[in-house]
N, C-alpha and C positions, 0 to 999 in steps of 0.2 A: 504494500500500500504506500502512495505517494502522493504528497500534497504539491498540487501545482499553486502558480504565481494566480491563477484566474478563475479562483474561487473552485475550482474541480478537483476531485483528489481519483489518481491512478490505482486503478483494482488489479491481481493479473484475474486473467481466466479463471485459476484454481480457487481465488477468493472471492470472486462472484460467487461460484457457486456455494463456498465454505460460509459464506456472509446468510445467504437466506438459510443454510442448514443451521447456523447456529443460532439465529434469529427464533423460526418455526420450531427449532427444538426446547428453546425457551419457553415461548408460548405452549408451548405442552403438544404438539400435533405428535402424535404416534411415528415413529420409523418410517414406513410404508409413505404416509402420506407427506412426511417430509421431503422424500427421496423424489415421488412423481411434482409437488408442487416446484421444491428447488430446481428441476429440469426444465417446466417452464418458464418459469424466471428468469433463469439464465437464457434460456431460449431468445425470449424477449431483448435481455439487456445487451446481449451477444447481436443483436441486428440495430441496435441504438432505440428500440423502440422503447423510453423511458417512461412514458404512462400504464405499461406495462409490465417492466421490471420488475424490480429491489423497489421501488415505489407500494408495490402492491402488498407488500410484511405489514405498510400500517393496517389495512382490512381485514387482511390475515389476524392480526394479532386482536382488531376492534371485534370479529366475528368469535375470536375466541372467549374475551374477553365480556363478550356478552350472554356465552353460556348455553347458548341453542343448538350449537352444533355438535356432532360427533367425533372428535378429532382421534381417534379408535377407529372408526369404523370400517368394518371387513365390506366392501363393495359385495352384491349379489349378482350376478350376470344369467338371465335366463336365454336361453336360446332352443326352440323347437323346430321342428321340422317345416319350419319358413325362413325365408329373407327376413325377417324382423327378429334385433335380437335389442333385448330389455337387460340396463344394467341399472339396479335398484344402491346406489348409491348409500344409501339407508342413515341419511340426513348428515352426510360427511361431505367433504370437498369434489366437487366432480371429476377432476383430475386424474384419481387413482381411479376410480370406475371406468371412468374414458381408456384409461391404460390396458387395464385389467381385459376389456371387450376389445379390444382393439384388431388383435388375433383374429379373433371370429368373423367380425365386420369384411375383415379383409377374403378370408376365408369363404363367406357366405357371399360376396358380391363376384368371385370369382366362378363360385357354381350356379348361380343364379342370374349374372347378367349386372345384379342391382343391388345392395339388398342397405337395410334404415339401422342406424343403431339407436333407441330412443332411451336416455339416462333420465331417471325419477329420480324425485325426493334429495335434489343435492344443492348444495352452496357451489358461485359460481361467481368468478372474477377474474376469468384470464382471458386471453385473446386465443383467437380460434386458429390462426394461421397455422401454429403448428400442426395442431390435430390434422387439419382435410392434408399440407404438407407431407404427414406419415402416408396419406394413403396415395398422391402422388408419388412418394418413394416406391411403393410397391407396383406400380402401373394402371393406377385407379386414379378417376375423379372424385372428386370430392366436396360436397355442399355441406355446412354447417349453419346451422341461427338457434338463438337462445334470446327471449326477453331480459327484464331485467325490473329494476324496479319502476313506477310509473312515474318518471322525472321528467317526460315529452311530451308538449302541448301536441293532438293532432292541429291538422292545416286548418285552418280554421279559429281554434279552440284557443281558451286561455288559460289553462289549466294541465297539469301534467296526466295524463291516462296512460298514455303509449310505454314501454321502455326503451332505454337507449338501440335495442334491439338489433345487432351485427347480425353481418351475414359474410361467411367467407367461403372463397370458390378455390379450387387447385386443379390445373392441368398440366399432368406429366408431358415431359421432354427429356428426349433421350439425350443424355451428354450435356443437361444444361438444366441451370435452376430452374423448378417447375415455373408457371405460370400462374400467380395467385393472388387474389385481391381477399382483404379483410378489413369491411369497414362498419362503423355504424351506422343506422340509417337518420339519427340523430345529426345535427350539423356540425357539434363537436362532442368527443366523447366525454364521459362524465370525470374520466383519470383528467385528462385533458385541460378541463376548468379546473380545477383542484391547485393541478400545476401551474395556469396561469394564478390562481390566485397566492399559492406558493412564492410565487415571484415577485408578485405585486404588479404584475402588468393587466391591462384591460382588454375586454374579447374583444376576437372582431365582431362588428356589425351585422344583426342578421341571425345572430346562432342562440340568440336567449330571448327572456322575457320576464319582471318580477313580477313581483306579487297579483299585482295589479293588472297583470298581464300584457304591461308597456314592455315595448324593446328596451333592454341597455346592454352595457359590456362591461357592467361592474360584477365579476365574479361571484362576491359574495349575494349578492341580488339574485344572480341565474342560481345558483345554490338554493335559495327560498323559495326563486321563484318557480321557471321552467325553462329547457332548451327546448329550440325548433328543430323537426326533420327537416331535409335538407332536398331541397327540388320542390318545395311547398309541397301541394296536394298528390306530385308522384310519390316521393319518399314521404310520406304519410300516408299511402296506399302499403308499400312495400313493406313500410312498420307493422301495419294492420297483418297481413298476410303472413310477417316472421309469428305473431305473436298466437295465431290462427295452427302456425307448423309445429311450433315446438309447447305449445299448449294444449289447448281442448283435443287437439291431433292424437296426443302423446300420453293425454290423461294426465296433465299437468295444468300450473297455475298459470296465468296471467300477470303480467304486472302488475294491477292493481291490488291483483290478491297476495303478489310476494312481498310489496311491502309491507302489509300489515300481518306476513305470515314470517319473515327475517329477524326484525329484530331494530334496535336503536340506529339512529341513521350514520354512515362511517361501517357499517356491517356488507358482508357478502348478501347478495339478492341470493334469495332462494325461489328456483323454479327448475326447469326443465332443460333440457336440451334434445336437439335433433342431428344428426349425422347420418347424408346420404354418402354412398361409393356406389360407382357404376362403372363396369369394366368395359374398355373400349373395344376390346377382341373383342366380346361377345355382339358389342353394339354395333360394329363395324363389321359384323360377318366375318370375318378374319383378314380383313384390308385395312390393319393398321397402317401399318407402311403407309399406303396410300394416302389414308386420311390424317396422320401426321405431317404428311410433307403439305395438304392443305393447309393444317394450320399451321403452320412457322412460313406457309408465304404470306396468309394474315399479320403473324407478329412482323415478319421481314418488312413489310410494305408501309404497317404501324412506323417502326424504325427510323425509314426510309426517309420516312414525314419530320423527323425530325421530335417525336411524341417520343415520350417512354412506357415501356410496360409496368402497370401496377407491381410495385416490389423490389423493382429498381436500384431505390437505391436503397433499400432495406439491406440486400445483395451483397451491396459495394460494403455498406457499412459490418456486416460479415465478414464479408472478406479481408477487409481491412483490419476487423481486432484479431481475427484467427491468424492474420500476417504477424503483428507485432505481437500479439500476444498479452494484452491488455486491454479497458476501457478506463472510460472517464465517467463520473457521476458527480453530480453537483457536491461539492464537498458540506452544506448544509442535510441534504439529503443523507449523508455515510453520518454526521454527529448524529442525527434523529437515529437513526437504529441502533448506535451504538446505546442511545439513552433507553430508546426501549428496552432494552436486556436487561438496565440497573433497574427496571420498576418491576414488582412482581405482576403476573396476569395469573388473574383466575375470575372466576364468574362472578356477577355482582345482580 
């Protein structure tokens, strides 16, 4: 660990990940679900994506800390003689459940064309890239969405109903990072605000509303108040539809109902999630070939224009810390966790 001149202090790789283990182990999270959480995290901070992160220990530890959750708990993974395999997460972190199914998902969409993994009853606060990413690695696409809590006015509306509600896609490429977009349908994400107001800087224009349901870009306002979906009344459509897939779909909660089913606000949303994989052999009759070299003249031409592909430079910034061998993290962010450790947590 290393303090630079400009307020950031130097982690290597191995302390990333030793930083959230030793943090979550603090917090009392069981082995197991330390091991799959710290994997995400680093995941995240390893591509610079910092709303993400070592960021995400305070939730972690607020979710802990307020006692609802099961930081124990053994994930249940049902899987019958269908495409549809149910991991009953059994009021623990999603992560280790997500893990745990993962095998199968992969498994079951390779004999079947397609097949859903649908995770009950779990705390959830991470980005989805990596997940549908694991099934790109395998030579599967990949769809994910998960509600959240109801912090999103719809188009129209002055009041928060909707959740931040992500959606994230991945299409393999042979010999090159897959192809993957992972956004909210929210205008910014809720890590996102937190950090601008972390900073003390103001939103952009456009992405909130308080109380009252006026626009502003005072942080702590969009905090009380509510953020807009982004595309007006499209992405308040596509919100509706995430909340529709990984919900009443799935036999799961809604955002309205996660908030008041989670816990003190600063806590992990509790609700659902959803996980499609779809094999392109199967889809493509056996003319992958073919239909690959389609789409990379699509990304090719993308390119061409001078555009980048969603992930971009998520990519660069990979490749970049796995080069040297280190990141950077705001050096006020590394003192906060380190003080988290001298407080005890336990339920209250």
């Amino acid at each position: 660990m290393t303090q630079t001149e400009d307020a950031t202090t130097q982690l290597t790789l191995d302390e990333v990940r030793a930083l959230a283990e030793r943090v979550l182990t603090h917090c009392g999270y069981a082995s197991a679900h330390v091991a799959a959480i710290s994997e995400m995290l680093y995941r995240c901070q390893l591509d610079d994506c910092q709303s993400h992160g070592l960021f995400r220990l305070f939730m972690c530890a607020n979710t802990m800390k307020d006692g609802k959750i099961d930081a124990a708990a053994s994930p249940q993974i049902h899987s019958e003689d269908t495409a549809i395999i149910r991991a009953d997460a059994r009021e623990g972190m999603s992560l280790l459940a997500v893990q745990e199914a993962m095998p199968t998902l992969i498994e079951k969409a390779r004999r079947y064309g397609m097949a859903a993994l649908a995770v009950n009853n779990c705390f959830h606060f991470s980005a989805l890239w990596p997940e549908v990413e694991a099934l790109s690695t395998a030579g599967l696409a990949g769809l994910s969405m998960v509600p959240s809590h109801s912090w999103v006015a719809p188009a129209g509306g002055t009041k928060g109903t909707l959740g931040t509600n992500p959606i994230a896609f991945s299409w393999p490429r042979k010999g090159q990072d897959p192809f993957t977009f992972d956004f909210a349908t929210s205008g910014f994400a809720r890590g996102e605000i937190e950090l601008y107001k972390r900073a003390g800087k103001p939103l952009p224009e456009g992405v909130a509303i308080d109380e009252r349901g006026q626009p502003t870009c005072d942080p702590d306002a969009a905090l009380n108040g509510a953020m807009l979906t982004f595309g007006g009344h499209k992405g308040s459509a596509l919100s509706i539809m995430i909340e529709l897939m990984a919900g009443p779909l799935i036999d799961d909660l809604i955002s309205l109902e996660s908030e008041a089913a989670a816990g003190r606000p600063g806590c992990a949303p509790y609700h659902g999630q959803i996980i499609l994989a779809f094999d392109p052999e199967k889809f493509s009759g056996g003319r992958v070939a073919q239909n690959d070299a389609r789409a990379e003249r699509l990304f090719a031409d993308i390119i061409a224009q001078g555009a980048r592909l969603p992930s971009q430079r998520r990519y660069a910034a990979r490749a970049r810390n796995l080069e040297r061998g280190y990141l950077e993290i705001p050096s006020a962010l590394y003192r906060d966790l380190e003080a988290l450790m001298e407080s005890p947590i336990g339920s209250s």
